[in-house]
Phi, psi and omega in degrees: 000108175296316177287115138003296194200104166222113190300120180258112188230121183309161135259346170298311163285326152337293201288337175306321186295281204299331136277350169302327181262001195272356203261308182285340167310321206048067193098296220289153164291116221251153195226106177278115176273123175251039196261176191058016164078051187085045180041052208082349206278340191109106162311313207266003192267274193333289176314330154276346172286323187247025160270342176271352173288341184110048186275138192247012165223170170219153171196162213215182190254314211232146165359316180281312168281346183280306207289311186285331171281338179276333151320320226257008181109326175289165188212033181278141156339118208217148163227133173224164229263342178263191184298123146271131193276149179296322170332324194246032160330293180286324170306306170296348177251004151296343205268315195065046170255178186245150190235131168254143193270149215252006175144181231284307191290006177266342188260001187269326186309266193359293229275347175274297213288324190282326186288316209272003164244346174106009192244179175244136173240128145311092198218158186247133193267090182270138190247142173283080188276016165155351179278341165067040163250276166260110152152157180292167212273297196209212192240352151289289185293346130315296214292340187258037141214056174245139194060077169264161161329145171067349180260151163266095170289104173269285192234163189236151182198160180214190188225151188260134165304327217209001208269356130339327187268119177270149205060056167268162196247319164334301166335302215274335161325311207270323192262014114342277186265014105325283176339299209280341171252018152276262187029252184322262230269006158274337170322321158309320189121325199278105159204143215234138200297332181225158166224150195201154179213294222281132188246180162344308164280332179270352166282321197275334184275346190201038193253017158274348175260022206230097180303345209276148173251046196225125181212128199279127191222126196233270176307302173306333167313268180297033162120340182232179198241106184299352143249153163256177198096007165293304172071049201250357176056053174281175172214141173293114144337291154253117181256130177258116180242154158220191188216158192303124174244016167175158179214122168218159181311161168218106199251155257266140129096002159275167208239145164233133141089196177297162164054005161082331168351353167204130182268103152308141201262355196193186191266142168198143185278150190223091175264150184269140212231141182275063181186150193230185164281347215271330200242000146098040152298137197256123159337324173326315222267357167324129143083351198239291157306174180232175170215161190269065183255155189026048171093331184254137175292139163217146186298132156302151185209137195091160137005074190304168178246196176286308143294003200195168205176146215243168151204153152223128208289009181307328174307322177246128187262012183243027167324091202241135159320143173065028156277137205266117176238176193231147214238307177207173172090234202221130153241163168275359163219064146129223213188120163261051186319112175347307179318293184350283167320305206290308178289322187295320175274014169051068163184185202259202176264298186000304189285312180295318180305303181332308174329294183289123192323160172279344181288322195308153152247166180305212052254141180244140150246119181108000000 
């Protein structure tokens, strides 16, 4: 391995996860969250791969990635799911991008900036039913502001708190009080061409309880299951690797790395492995994690460092600079899985992928 470090990203397993979920949809249409930069994977690589599967929305957080997937050639619907400041208003619907709107003073910013440039946006209109985050308090407090100047009420959408846990009864609260106030507001006169609730977990956990006919799928797309009990045989997207950039003795009662944190207990071989936090490895994982070399687990042991990062390889005695080891994902002689990782640094598979970095490079396949 010449490289340092490279997210090796299947596209092959992409397009398998996407039929598997175009299956489990029932119908409903699919929405690729590609945000984050595909949640590390690369937007413009993931997004095109899966406009050639036939994916019928795209969707991003912020103005700067909806504008880079239209550089970058796609032309799929794209949404995006945080505030658009009114100022790049008039840019996304020259863009054909679509906006979501996040409560009453954003659609009045929105709906001023569309009168004073002349233009119209296409936009979804989010209600909060309990995660308290972005979207209006109900359906009273939507209606008095749908059909403002400049706006398209295009689509109505909410975000599921829990729907990870499967028969969480919140959940079921929630897509309750979706329900009931697209209702009160097609009564209104008001109905909107697309509506969405489900996110990865509410399509595999609730999507007989899921009124939408549109549903946002992000983790599962790459590979995981944000919860269990899906049982959908996803494949990891991505494998993160790096390579040995030395193996030296380590003898019975020295020490590694910062802070002195691990003692060798015997004579051990240590190889020094080129990735860090820096490269969004998680410090967490001192002492706690592993890596996949020549087929064997072996423990991180010491400190990650910012670049750098110790295990030890006694177990493989032919252990060398510039042998290539896996960090999470898939080899042909075996498999780290992410969960893994994630419970070990106490934290989720989201954050890590994400972790990896812009410094890291790609390779795509397939």
């Amino acid at each position: 391995m010449q490289e340092r470090i490279i997210a090796a990203i299947d596209l092959q397993a992409l397009a398998r996860n996407y039929r598997i979920l175009r299956k489990a949809a029932r119908g409903a249409r699919l929405m690729a969250v590609v945000k984050a930069d595909a949640y590390g994977h690369g937007a413009a690589a993931v997004s095109a791969k899966l406009e050639e599967m036939g994916i019928d929305w795209l969707a991003v957080r912020t103005a700067d990635e909806a504008a880079a997937l239209r550089g970058a050639g796609l032309t799929r619907p794209v949404l995006i799911l945080g505030r658009t400041p009114p100022e790049r208003a008039a840019e996304m619907a020259a863009l054909n991008v679509t906006l979501t709107v996040t409560g009453p003073e954003h659609a009045a910013e929105l709906s001023d900036a569309a009168e004073r440039g002349g233009f119209r946006a296409r936009a979804h209109f989010k209600l909060d039913t309990g995660m308290s985050r972005l979207g209006f308090a109900g359906a009273d407090e939507l209606a008095a502001w749908l059909g403002r100047p400049g706006l398209i009420a295009e689509g109505l959408y909410t975000h599921l708190a829990v729907s990870d846990e499967p028969e969480d009864a919140f959940t079921r609260v929630q897509l309750e009080r979706f329900t009931a106030a697209r209702e009160k507001l097609a009564r209104l006169g008001h109905i909107f061409q697309f509506t969405h609730c489900a996110n990865s977990g509410g399509m595999i956990h609730f999507r007989e309880a899921d009124p939408s006919d549109l549903i946002r799928t992000g983790l599962a797309l790459y590979g995981y299951e944000p919860g269990p009990g899906g049982g959908l045989d996803l494949r990891p997207v991505m494998s993160l690797w790096t390579s040995v950039a030395m193996v030296r003795t380590v003898r019975a009662g020295e020490t590694v790395s910062y802070g002195r944190r691990w003692t060798a207990g015997r004579d051990t071989r240590v190889a020094v492995l080129q990735c860090g936090y820096a490269d969004g490895y998680p410090r967490a994982l001192s002492n706690k994690g592993e890596i996949l070399l020549r087929g064997k687990r072996c423990p991180v042991v010491g400190t990650v460092c910012m670049d750098l990062m110790m295990a030890d390889v006694t177990q493989v005695p032919g252990a060398a600079a510039g042998d290539p080891a896996l960090l999470f994902g898939e080899s042909g002689d075996g498999a780290l899985p992410l969960y893994e990782l994630a419970e070990k640094a106490g934290t989720i598979p989201y954050e890590l992928l994400c972790a990896v970095n812009a410094r890291i490079p790609r390779t795509i396949q397939g």
